[in-house]
N, C-alpha and C positions, 0 to 999 in steps of 0.2 A: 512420362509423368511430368507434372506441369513444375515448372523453377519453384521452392518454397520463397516466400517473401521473405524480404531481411526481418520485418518485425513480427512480432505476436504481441497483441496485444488480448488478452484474458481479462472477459466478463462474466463474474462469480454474478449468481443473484439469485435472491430468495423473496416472493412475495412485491417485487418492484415495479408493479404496474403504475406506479402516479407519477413518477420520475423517469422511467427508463427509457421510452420514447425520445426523450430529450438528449441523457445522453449519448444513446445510439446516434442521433442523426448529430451531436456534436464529431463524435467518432469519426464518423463516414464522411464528413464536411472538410476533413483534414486535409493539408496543403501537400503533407508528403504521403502519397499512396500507394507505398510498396510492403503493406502491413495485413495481416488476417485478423478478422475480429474472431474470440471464441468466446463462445457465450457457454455458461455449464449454470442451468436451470437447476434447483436444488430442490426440484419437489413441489414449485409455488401452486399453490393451491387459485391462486389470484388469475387474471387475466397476461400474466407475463408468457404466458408460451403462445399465446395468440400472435402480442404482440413480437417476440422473436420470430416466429414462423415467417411472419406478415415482412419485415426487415429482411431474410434469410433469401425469402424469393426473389427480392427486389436488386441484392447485393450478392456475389459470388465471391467475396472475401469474407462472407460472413459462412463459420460452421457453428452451426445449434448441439447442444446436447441437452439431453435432460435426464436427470438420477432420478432412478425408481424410486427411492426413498429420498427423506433428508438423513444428508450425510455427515453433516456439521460444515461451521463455517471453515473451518483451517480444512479440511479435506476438499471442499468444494474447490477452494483455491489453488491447494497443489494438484487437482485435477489437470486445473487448465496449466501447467506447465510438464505435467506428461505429455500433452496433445499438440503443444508447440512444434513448429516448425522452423520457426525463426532464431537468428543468431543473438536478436536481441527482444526483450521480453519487455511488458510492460501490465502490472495491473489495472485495470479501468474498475468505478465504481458505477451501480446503475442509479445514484441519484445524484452526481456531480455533474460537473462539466468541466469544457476544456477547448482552450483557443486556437482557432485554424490553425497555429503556425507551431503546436505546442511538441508536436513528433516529431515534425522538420528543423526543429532547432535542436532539441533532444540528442536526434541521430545525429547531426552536424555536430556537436560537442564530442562526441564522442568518437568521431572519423577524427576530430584534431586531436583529440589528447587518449593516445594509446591506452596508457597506464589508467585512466578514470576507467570506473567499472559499472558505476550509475551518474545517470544527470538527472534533473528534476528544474523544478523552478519555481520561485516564489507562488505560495499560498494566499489567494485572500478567500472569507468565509462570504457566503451568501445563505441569506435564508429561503425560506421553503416557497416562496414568489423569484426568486432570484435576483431578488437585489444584494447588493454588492454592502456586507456590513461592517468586515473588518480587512483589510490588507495587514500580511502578518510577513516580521521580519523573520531573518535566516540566522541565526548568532552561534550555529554550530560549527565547530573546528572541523569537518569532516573535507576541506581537502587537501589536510596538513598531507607533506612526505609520509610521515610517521603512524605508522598504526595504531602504536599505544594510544596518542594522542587523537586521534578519531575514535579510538573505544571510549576515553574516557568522557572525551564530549556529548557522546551518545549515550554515556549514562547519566549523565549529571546537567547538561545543559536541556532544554524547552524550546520546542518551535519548529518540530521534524515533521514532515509528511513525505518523507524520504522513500516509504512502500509504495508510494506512485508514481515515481520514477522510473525512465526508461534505465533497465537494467542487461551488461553481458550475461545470456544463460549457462556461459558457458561458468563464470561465476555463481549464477544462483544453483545452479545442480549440484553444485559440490557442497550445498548445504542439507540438513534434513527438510528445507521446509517449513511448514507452520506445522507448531506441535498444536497440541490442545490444554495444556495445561494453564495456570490464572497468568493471563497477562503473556501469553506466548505468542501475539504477533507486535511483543517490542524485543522480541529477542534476535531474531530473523536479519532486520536492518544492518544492526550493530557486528553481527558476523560477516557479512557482505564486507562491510565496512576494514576487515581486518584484511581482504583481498587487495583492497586498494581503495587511492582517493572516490568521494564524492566531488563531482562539478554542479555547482548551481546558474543558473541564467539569473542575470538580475533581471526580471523582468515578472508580470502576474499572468502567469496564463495557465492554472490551475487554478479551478474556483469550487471549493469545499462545503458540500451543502449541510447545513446545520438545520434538522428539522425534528419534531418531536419523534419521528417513528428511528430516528437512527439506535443502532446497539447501546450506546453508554446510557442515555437515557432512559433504556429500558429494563437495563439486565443491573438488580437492585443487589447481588451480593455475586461473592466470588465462585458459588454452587453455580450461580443462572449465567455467570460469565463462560464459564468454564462446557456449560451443557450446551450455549450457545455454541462453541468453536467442534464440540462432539458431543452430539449428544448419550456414547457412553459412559460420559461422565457424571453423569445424573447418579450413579449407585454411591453414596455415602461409606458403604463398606467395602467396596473394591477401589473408589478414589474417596478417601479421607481431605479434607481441606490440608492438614499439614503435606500431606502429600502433593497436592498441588502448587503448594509454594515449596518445596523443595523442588519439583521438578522445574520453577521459576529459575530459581538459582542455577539447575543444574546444566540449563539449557544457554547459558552464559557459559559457563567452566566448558560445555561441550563446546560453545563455539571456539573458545578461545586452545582450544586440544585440537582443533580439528584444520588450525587456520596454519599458513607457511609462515610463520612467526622464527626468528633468533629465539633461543634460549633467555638472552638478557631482554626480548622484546614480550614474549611469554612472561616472562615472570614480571614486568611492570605492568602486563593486564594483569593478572591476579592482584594485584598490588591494588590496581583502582579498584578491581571487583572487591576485596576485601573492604575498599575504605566506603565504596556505595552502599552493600550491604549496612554494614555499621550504622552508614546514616538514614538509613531506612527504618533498622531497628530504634534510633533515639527518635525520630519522624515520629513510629509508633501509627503508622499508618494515614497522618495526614495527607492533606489534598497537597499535590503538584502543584508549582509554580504553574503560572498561566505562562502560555508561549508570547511572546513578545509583539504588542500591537504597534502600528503605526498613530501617533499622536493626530497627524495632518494627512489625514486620507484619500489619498490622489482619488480624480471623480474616472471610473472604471466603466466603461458600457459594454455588456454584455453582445447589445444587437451589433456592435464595431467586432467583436473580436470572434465570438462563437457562432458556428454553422449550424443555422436552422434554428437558431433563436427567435430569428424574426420571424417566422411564420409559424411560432407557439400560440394554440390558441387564449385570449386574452378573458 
């Protein structure tokens, strides 16, 4: 049986023929290539299993799947870390992209610092051409010693893309996963986070595509958010909206039961969950602070840093 790579990197997608092309060969164009791609197809009605198929032949690190149905989006995703092979895991999106060096630095951060359990690296957004429109700063505490204080920055601070981070699996397994209930893939992070520190690269080689087909833009209440990540969540009288934002909350309190916390380190996360809560309720449901832009926007070339950009057709 052949050695499993040290990474996985897991490609969920639904419907991503206009994008995904790109970033598959960003993937493949990677500096460090001791990784498997897995690609878990959710039914795309579109041209995307063409183009998987088409990648799959050409690449022997890449494994295809495709679900008979749609499964929803938070189940598509913990597909692909049942199928992992690798000691370290990593989400990919299929209309992002990502800079040759962004794995190789990644794994390197994480051979020096034992105790970190995710790395990542500065965000900037690009729109649906792929130009470069915001570099966005990091201003989360997450790689205090202390747990408490990485929970609570993860609840109250702005500016995380921290679910695309090279992650230990052997830390994310001991999690449930992405549930499906309103707003349960910002629950996920924050319990990682109670394992141990986050490390960041100061550097931009995650680039975040903002285009009209993405989820938030489309999914106009908490029923079409919620059906999106499952769609047995669609039934009103088996999932009630207060039940979805109970199971919100609940999904917090479970991580914080579920994590190797002290007694006095436990009950200071309740302590912030209590006072986030709270200000949620006076919030009254308003909008999120924006995550934190760069005023003087360093100038970012896409054709410098990402594999296979340059030979996108124009």
């Amino acid at each position: 049986m052949d050695k499993p790579p040290r990474l996985t990197v897991g490609l969920p997608v639904y419907n991503g023929e206009r994008y995904l092309a790109e970033s598959i060969e960003a993937l493949l164009g990677q500096s460090y290539e001791d990784f498997e791609l897995i690609v878990s197809d959710n039914a795309s009605t579109d041209a995307t299993a063409d183009i998987c198929r088409s990648y799959a032949k050409q690449d022997s690190r890449i494994r295809y799947f495709r679900q008979p149905r749609n499964i929803g989006w938070g189940p598509n995703h913990n597909y692909l870390v049942t199928k992992a092979r690798g000691e370290l895991f990593k989400w990919a999106s299929d209309d992002d992209l990502y800079a040759r060096d962004l794995l190789a630095r990644c794994v390197e951060a994480l051979d020096e610092h034992p105790c970190v359990v995710l790395v990542h690296c500065w965000t900037a957004m690009i729109d649906d051409a792929g130009t470069v429109t915001k570099p966005m700063t990091y201003s989360l505490a997450t790689t205090s010693p202390r747990a408490p204080e990485r929970f609570r920055s993860m609840l109250f601070d702005k500016g995380s893309d921290d679910d695309g981070g090279v992650i230990r699996i052997a830390a994310l397994r001991r999690t449930p996963l992405h549930g499906s209930y309103y707003r349960a893939d910002r629950t996920l992070i924050p319990e990682i986070g109670l394992y141990g520190p986050f490390y960041h690269i100061p550097d931009w080689l995650y680039f975040r595509r903002d285009h009209p087909g993405r989820a938030e833009h489309l999914l106009a209440d908490t029923r079409a958010w919620c059906t999106n990540l499952d769609p047995t969540r669609a039934s009103r009288l088996r999932h009630p909206a207060v039940r979805l934002y109970a199971e919100y909350v609940w999904g917090y309190v479970g991580a914080i039961r579920r994590s190797p916390l002290s007694p006095a380190d436990r009950q200071e996360c309740y302590r912030y969950l209590a006072q986030w809560l709270a200000s949620r309720v006076l919030l009254a449901g308003g909008k999120h602070a924006k995550a934190p832009t760069l005023a003087d926007a360093p100038v970012i070339s896409l054709e410098a840093v990402v594999a296979g950009w340059e030979r996108r057709p124009q």
